[in-house]
KOLNU-813899 format. One record per residue (C-alpha): residue number from 0; residue in three letters; x, y, z. Coordinates in steps of 0.05 Angstrom, whole numbers. Example, Ala and Ser with C-alpha at 12.3 -4.5 7.8 and 13.67 -1.06 7.14 Angstrom:
<atoms>
k=0&r=ala&c1=246&c2=-90&c3=156
k=1&r=ser&c1=273&c2=-21&c3=143
</atoms>
This chain:
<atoms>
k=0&r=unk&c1=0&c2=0&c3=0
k=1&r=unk&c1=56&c2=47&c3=21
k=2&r=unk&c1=78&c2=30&c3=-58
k=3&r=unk&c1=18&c2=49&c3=-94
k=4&r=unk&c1=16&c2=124&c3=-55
k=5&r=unk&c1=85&c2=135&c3=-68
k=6&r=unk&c1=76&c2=116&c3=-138
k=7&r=unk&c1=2&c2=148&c3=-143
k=8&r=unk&c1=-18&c2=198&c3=-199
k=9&r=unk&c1=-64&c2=242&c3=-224
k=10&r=unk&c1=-52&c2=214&c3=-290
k=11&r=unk&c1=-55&c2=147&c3=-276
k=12&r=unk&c1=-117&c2=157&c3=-239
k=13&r=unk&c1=-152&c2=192&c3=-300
k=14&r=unk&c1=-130&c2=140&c3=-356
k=15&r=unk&c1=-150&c2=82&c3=-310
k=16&r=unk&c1=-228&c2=122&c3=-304
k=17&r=unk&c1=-231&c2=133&c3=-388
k=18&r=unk&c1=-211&c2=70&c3=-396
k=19&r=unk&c1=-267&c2=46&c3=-351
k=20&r=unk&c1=-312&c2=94&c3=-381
k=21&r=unk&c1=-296&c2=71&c3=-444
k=22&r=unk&c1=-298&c2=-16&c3=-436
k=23&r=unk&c1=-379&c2=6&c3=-408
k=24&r=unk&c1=-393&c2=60&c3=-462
k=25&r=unk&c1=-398&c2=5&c3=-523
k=26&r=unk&c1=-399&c2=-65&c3=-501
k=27&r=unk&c1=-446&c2=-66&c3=-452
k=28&r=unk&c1=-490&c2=-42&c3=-505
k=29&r=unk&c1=-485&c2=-112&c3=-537
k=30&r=unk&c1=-490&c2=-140&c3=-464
k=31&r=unk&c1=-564&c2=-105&c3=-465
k=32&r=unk&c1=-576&c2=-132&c3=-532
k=33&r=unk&c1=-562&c2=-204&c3=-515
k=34&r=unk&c1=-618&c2=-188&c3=-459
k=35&r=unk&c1=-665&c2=-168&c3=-497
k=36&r=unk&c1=-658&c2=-221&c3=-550
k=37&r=unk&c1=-667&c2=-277&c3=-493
k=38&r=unk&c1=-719&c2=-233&c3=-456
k=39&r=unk&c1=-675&c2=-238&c3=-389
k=40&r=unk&c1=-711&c2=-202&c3=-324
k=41&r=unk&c1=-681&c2=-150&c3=-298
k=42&r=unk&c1=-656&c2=-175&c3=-233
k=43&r=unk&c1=-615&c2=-233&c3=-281
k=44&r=unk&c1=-584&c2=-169&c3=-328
k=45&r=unk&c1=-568&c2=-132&c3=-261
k=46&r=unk&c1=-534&c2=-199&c3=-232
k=47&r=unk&c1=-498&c2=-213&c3=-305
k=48&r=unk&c1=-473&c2=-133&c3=-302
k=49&r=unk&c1=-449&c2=-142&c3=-232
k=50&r=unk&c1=-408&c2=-205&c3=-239
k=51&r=unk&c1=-365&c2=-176&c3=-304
k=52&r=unk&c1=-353&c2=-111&c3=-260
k=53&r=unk&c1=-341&c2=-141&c3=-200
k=54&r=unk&c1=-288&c2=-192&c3=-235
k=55&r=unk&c1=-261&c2=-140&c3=-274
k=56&r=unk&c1=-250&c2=-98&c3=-217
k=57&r=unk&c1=-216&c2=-148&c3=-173
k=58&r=unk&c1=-167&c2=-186&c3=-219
k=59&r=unk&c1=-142&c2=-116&c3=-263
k=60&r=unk&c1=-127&c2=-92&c3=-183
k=61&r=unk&c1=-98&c2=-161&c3=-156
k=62&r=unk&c1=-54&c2=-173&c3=-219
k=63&r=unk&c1=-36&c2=-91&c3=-225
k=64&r=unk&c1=-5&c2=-96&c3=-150
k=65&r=unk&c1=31&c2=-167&c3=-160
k=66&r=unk&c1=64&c2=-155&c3=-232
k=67&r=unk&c1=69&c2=-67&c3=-220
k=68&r=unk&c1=43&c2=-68&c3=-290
k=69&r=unk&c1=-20&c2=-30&c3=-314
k=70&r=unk&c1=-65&c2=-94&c3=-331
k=71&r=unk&c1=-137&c2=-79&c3=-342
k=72&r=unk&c1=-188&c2=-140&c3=-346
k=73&r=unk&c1=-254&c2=-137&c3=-391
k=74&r=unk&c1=-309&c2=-174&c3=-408
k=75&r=unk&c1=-298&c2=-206&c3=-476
k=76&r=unk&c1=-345&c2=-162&c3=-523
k=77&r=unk&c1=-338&c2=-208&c3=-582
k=78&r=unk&c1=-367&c2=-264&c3=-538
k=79&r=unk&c1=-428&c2=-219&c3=-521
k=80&r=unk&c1=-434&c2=-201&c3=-596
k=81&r=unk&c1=-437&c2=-284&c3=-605
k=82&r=unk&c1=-495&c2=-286&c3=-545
k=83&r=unk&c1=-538&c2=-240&c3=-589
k=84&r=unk&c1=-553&c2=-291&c3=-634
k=85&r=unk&c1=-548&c2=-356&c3=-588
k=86&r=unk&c1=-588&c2=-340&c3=-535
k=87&r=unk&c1=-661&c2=-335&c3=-556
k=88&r=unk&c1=-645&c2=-408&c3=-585
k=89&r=unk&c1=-624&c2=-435&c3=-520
k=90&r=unk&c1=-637&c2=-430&c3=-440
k=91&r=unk&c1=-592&c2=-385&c3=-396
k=92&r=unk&c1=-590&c2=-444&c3=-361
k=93&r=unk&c1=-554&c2=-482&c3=-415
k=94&r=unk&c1=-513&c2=-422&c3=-434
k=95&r=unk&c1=-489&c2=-420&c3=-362
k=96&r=unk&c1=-467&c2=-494&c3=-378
k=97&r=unk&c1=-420&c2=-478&c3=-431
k=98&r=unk&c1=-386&c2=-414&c3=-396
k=99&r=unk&c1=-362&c2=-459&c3=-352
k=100&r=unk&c1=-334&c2=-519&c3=-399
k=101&r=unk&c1=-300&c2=-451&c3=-437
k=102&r=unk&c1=-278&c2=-431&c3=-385
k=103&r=unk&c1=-240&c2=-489&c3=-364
k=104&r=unk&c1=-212&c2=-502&c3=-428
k=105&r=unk&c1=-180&c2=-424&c3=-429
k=106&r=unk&c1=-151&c2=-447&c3=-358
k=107&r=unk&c1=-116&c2=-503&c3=-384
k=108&r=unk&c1=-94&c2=-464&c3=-443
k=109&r=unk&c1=-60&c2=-411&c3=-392
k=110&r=unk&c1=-36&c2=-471&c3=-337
k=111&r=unk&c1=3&c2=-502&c3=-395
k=112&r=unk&c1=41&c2=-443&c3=-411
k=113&r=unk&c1=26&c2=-452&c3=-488
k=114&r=unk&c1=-3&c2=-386&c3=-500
k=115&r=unk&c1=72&c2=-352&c3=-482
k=116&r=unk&c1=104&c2=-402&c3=-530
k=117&r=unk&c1=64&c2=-362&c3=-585
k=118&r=unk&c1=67&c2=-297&c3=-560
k=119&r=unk&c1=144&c2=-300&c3=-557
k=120&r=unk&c1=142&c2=-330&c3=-628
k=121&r=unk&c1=96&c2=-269&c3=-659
k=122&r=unk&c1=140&c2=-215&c3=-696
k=123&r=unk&c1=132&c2=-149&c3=-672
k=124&r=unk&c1=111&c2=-114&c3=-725
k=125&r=unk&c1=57&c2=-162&c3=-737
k=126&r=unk&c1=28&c2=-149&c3=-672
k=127&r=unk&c1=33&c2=-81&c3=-666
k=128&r=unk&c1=-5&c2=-93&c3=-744
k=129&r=unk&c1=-61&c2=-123&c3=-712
k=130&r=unk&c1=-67&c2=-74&c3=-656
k=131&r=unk&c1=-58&c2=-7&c3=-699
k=132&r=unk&c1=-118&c2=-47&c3=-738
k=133&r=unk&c1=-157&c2=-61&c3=-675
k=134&r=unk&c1=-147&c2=13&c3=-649
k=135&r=unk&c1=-156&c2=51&c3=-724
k=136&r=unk&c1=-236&c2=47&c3=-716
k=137&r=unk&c1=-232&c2=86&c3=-648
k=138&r=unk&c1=-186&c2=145&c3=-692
k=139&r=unk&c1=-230&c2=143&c3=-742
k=140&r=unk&c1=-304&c2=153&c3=-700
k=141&r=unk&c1=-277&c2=213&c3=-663
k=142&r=unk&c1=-281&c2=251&c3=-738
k=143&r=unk&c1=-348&c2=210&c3=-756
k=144&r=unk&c1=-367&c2=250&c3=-684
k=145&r=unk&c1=-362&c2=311&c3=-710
k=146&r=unk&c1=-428&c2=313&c3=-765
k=147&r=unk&c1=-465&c2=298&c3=-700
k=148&r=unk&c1=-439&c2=343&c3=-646
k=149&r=unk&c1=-390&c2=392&c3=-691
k=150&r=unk&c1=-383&c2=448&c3=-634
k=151&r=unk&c1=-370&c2=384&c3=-571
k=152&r=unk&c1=-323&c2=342&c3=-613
k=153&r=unk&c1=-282&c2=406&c3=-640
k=154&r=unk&c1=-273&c2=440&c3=-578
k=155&r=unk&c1=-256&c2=364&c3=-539
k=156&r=unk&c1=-207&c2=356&c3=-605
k=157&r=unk&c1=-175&c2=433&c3=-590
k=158&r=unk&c1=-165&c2=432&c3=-519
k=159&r=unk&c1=-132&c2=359&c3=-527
k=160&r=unk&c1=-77&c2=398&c3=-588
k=161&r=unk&c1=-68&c2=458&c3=-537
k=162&r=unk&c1=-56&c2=421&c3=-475
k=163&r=unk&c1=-15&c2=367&c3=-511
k=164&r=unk&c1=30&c2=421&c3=-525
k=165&r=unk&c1=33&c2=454&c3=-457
k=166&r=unk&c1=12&c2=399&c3=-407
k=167&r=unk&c1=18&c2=328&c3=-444
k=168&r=unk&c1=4&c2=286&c3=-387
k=169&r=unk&c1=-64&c2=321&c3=-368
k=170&r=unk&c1=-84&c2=330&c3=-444
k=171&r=unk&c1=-143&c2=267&c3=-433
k=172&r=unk&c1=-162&c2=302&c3=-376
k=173&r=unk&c1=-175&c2=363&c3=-391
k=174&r=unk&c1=-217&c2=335&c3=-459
k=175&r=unk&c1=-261&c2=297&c3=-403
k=176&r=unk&c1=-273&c2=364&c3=-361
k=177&r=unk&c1=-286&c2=405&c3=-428
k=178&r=unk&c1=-333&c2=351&c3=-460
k=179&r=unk&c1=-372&c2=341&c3=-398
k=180&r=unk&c1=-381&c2=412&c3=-388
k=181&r=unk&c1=-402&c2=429&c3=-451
k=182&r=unk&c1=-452&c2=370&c3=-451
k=183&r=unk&c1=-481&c2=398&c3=-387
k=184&r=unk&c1=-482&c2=472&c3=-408
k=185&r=unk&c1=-515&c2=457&c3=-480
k=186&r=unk&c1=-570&c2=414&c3=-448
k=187&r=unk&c1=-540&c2=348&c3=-480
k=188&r=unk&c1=-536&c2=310&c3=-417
k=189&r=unk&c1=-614&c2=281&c3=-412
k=190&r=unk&c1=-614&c2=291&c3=-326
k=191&r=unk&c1=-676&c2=249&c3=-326
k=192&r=unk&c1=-644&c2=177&c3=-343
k=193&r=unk&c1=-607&c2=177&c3=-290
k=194&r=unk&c1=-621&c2=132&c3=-226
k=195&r=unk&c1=-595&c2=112&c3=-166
k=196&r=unk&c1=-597&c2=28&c3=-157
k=197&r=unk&c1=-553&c2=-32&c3=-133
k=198&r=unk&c1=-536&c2=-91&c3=-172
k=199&r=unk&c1=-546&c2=-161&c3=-135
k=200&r=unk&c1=-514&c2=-225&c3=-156
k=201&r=unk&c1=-571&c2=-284&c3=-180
k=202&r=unk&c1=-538&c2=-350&c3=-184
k=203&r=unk&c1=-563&c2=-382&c3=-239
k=204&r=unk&c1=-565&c2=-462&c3=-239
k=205&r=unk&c1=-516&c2=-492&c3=-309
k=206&r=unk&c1=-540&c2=-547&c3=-344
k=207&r=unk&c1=-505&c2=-587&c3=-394
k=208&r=unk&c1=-523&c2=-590&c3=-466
k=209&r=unk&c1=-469&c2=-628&c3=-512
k=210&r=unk&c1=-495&c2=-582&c3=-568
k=211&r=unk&c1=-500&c2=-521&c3=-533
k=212&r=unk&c1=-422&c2=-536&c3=-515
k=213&r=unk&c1=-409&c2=-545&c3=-584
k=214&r=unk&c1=-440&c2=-483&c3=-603
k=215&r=unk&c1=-409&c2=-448&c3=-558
k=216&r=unk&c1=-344&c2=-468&c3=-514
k=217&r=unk&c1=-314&c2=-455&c3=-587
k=218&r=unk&c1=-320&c2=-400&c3=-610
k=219&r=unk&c1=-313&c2=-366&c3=-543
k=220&r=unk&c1=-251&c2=-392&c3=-531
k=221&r=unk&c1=-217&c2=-368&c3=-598
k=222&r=unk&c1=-249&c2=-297&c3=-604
k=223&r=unk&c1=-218&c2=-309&c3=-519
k=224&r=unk&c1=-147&c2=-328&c3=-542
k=225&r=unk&c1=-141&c2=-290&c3=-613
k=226&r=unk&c1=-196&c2=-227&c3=-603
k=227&r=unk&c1=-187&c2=-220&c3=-529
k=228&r=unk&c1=-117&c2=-247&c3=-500
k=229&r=unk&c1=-76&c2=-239&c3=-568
k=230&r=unk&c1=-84&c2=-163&c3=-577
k=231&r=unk&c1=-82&c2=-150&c3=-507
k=232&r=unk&c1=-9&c2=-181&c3=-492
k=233&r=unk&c1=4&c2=-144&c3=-562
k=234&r=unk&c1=-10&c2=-85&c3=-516
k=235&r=unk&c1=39&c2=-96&c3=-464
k=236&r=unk&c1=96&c2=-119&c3=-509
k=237&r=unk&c1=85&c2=-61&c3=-551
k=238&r=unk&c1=99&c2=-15&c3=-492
k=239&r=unk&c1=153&c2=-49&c3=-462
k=240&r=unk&c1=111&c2=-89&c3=-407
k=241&r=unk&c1=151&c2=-176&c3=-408
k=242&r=unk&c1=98&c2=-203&c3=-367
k=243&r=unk&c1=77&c2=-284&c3=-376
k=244&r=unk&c1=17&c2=-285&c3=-407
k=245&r=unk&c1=-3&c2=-351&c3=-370
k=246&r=unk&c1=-12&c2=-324&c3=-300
k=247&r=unk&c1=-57&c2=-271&c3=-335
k=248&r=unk&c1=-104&c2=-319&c3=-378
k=249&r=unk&c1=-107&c2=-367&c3=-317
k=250&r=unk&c1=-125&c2=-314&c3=-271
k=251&r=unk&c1=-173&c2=-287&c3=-319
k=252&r=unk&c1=-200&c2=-362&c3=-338
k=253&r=unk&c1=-210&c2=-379&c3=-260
k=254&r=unk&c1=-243&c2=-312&c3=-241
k=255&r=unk&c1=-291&c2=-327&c3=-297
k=256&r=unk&c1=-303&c2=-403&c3=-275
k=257&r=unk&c1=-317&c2=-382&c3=-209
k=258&r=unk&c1=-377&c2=-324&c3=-232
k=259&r=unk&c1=-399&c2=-360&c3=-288
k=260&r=unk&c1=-463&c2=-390&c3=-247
k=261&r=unk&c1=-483&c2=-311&c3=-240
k=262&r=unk&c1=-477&c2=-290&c3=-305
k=263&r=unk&c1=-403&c2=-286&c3=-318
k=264&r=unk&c1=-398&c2=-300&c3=-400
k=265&r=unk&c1=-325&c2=-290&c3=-392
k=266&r=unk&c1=-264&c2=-240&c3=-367
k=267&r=unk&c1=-213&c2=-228&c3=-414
k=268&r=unk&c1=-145&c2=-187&c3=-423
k=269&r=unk&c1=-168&c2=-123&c3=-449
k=270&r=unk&c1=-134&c2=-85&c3=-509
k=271&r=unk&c1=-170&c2=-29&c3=-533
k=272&r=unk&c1=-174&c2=5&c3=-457
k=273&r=unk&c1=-108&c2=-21&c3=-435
k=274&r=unk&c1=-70&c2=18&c3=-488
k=275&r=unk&c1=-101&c2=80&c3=-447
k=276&r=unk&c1=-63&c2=53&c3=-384
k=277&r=unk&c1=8&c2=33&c3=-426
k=278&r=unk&c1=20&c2=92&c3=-459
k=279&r=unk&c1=54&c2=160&c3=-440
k=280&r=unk&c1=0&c2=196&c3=-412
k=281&r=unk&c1=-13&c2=148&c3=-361
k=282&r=unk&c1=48&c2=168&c3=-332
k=283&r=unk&c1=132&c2=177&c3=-363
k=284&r=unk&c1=154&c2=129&c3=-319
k=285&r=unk&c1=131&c2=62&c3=-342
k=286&r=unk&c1=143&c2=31&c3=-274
k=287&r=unk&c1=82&c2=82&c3=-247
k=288&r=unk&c1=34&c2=59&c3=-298
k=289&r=unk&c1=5&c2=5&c3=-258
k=290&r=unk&c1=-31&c2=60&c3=-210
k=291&r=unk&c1=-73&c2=65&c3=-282
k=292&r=unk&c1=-88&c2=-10&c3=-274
k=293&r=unk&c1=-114&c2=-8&c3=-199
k=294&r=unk&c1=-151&c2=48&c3=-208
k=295&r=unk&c1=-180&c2=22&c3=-263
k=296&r=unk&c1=-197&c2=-34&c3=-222
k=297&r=unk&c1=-236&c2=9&c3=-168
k=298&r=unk&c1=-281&c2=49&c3=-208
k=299&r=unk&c1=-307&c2=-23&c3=-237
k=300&r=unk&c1=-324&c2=-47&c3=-170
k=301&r=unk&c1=-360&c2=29&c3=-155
k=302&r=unk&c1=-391&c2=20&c3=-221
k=303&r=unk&c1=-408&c2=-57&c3=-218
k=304&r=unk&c1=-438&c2=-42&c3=-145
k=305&r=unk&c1=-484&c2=12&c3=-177
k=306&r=unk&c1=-506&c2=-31&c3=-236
k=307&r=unk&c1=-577&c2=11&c3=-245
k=308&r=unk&c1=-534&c2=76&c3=-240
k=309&r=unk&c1=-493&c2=55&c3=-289
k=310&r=unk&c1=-534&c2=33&c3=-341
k=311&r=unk&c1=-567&c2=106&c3=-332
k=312&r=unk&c1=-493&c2=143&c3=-335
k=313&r=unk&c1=-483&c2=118&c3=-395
k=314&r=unk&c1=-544&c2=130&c3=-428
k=315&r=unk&c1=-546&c2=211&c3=-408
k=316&r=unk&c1=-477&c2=235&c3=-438
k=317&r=unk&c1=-486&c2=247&c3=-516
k=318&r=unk&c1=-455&c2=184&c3=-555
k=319&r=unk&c1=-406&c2=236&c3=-599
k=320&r=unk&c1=-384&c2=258&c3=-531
k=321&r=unk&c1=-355&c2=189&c3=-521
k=322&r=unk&c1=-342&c2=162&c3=-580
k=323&r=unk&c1=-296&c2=240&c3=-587
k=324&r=unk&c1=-254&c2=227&c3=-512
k=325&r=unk&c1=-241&c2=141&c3=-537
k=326&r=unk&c1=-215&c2=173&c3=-601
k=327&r=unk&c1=-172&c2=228&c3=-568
k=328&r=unk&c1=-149&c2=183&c3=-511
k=329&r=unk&c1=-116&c2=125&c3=-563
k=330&r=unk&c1=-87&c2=170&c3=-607
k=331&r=unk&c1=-20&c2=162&c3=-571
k=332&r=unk&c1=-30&c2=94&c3=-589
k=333&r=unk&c1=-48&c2=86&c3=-651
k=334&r=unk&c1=8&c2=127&c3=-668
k=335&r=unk&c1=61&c2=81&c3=-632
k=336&r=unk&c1=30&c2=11&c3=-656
k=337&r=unk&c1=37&c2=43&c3=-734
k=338&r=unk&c1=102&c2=55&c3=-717
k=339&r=unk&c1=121&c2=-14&c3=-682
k=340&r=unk&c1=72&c2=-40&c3=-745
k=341&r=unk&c1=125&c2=2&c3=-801
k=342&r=unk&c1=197&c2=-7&c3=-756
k=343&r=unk&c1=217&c2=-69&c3=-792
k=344&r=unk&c1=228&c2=-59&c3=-869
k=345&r=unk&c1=228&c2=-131&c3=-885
k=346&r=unk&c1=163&c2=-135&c3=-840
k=347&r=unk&c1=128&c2=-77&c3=-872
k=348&r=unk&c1=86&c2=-111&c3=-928
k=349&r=unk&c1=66&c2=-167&c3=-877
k=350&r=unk&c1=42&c2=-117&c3=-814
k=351&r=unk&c1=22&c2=-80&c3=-869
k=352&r=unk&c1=-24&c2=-129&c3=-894
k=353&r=unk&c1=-47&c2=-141&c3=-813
k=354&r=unk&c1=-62&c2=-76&c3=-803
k=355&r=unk&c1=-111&c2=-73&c3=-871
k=356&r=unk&c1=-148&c2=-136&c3=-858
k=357&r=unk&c1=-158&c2=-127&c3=-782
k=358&r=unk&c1=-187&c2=-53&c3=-795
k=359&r=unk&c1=-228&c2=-75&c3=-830
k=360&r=unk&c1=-280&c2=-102&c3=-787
k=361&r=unk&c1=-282&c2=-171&c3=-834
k=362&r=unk&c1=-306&c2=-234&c3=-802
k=363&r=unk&c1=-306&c2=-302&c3=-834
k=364&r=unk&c1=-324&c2=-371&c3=-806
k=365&r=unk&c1=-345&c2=-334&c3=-740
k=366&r=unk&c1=-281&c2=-313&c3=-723
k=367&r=unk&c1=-262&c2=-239&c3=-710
k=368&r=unk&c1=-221&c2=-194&c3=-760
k=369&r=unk&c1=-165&c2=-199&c3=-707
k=370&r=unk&c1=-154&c2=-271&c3=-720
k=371&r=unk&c1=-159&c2=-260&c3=-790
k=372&r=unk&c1=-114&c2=-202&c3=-791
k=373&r=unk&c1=-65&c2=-241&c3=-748
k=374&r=unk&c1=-69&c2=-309&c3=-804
k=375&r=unk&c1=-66&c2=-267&c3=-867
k=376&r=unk&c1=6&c2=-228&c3=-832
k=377&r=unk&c1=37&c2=-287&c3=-811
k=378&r=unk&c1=25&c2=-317&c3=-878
k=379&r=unk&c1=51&c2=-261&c3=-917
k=380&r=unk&c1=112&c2=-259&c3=-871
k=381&r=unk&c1=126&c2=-334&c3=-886
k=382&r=unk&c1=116&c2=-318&c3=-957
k=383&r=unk&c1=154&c2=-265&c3=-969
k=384&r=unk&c1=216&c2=-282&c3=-917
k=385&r=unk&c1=218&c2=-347&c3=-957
k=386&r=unk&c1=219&c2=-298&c3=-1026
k=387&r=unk&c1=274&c2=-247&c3=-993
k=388&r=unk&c1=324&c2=-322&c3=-963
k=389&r=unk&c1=317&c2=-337&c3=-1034
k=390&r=unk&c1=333&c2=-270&c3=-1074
k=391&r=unk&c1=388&c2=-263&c3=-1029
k=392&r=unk&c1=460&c2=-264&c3=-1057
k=393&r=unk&c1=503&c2=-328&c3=-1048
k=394&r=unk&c1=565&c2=-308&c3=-1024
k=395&r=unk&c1=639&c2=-317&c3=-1065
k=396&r=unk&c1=666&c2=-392&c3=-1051
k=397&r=unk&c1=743&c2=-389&c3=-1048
k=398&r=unk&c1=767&c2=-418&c3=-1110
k=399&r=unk&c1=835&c2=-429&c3=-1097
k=400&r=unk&c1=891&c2=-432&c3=-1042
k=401&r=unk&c1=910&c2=-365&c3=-1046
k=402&r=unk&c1=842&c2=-326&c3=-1034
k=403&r=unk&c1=843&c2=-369&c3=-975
k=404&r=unk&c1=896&c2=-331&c3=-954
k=405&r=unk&c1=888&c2=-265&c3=-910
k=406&r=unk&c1=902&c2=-214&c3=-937
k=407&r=unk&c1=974&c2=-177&c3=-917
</atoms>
């Protein structure tokens, strides 16, 4: 404890609460959808809400303190996507069932320490392809903003250029202070949504369906592993962070076994939001950063505790308002992966390739342009290395004694 207040930061504190901000502002969205599709009461959506907060919140503080790194734990939004369409086909009861067979199968995945053997195998300009992909949608919707709140987005976007030349570190900051004030001041911020409520846990009973498993144990384990996990330690390595990925997908898999009765569909390494905690403006000294990661931590418990009052927070601040501060807060980096993604000239064409196909939003065979981005890189990298060994000059053979010879 003594630690985390020497280390503590304004900075830290602030990218930890956008990124929070952020991981509720879109996928929980889909979380309601999948709801609404299954017709779930609202006691069961409160519980479901509660458990990813509550999980989130604990694990991104636990594993923040023991590694000192800034590691920020979602809910996996691609699995909640998946949920849209398999719930109204199935019980909750069932679905329940195959959280925790997926579940087990990510644990294993981590405990066997197989998921490092690839990480420390991907090239680096591959990854930081797939996350400049990943991130380049977030850029890009903070100028979409503008045809719908033009005067909120451009001031958010001109405070963030005038105090990233004067005060870097509290540029995000001061873009949450103007936007919010603006939003208030112009009537944007509908007052009446909001309400004051607690979240309770409902345990839910699993049962066991052999084609419910198959339905879904697999895809939620890759869009876990390649969507979730893959881009996330992508995150970290980009910024200079070593940690073993195993501890953090076991954690993650175990924290998710043990809620998955209340809701739980799954807790994953986060990538999008953690960049927000990596970077810079969390703090110069990337040995502070962490602070970002247990604060981050804290505001998901506050938030998980007030389910109702969340669901209402997030529904009174104008949508351009938050899609403008995710944009502004990952510019930072966006602009480091493309430069991880670009470092490498014999790597170019393949991150290159990475960065196209995961931006674009494709998805094929149920599987998420991440994993596609990632399989269309590594192929062009195999490719082409295999082109550039062969193009490659052989090298003079000594033809006689005397070129053997050193020269004198």
């Amino acid at each position: 404890m003594k630690a985390l207040l020497k280390d503590f930061s304004l900075s830290a504190v602030v990218a930890g609460f956008i990124a929070t901000v952020i991981s509720y502002a879109g996928p929980l969205v889909i979380i309601f959808q999948a709801a609404k599709a299954a017709d779930l009461p609202h006691d069961v959506l409160s519980s479901w809400v509660w458990t990813i907060s509550i999980g989130s919140g604990v694990l991104g503080i636990a594993l923040s303190i023991r590694y000192k790194v800034p590691i920020v734990i979602a809910w996996s939004a691609p699995g909640s996507a998946l949920l849209v369409t398999m719930l109204p086909d199935i019980t909750l009861n069932q679905a329940v069932g195959a959280y925790i067979v997926s579940n087990i199968v990510v644990l294993l995945v981590g405990l066997s320490g197989a998921f490092d053997r690839i990480i420390d195998r991907l090239p680096a300009a591959i990854a930081a392809g797939m996350l400049a992909g990943i991130l380049f949608r977030f850029g890009t919707g903070l100028f979409v903003a503008v045809k719908d709140q033009p005067w909120l987005v451009l001031a958010m976007f001109g405070t963030y250029l005038l105090f990233k030349r004067s005060l870097p570190r509290y540029a995000v900051l001061a873009v949450l202070v103007v936007g919010v004030t603006i939003a208030i001041a112009s009537g944007e911020l509908r007052s009446e949504a909001l309400v004051i409520g607690l979240a309770t846990p409902v345990w839910i009973a699993p049962e066991f369906s052999w084609q419910v498993i198959l339905n879904i144990v697999f895809p939620l384990v890759m869009v876990a592993l390649t969507g979730q996990f893959m881009p996330g330690m992508a995150v970290l390595r980009n910024d200079g962070y070593a940690t073993p990925a195993s501890p953090l997908i076991s954690s993650s898999a175990l924290g998710s076994l043990l809620l998955a009765p209340f809701g739980c569909h799954g807790l994953n390494l986060a990538a999008i939001t953690a960049a927000i905690c990596t970077g810079r403006e969390s703090h110069e000294n990337p040995h502070k950063r962490y602070v970002a990661g247990v604060s981050g931590g804290v505001f998901y418990l506050l938030l998980g505790i007030f389910g109702a009052t969340l669901v209402s927070l997030f529904t009174a601040f104008p949508a351009a308002m938050i899609a403008a501060l995710a944009g502004l807060a990952l510019l930072a980096a966006i602009g480091a992966a493309l430069s991880g993604a670009m470092a490498v000239p014999a790597d170019r064409e393949a991150a290159l390739i990475t960065f196209l196909v995961t931006a674009s939003g494709m998805s094929f065979l149920g599987l998420s342009a991440a994993f596609w981005g990632l399989v269309f890189g590594l192929c062009a990298h195999a490719l082409l290395g295999l082109r550039q060994r062969r193009s490659a000059p052989a090298l003079p053979l000594a033809t006689s004694s005397e070129e053997q010879q050193p020269a004198r």
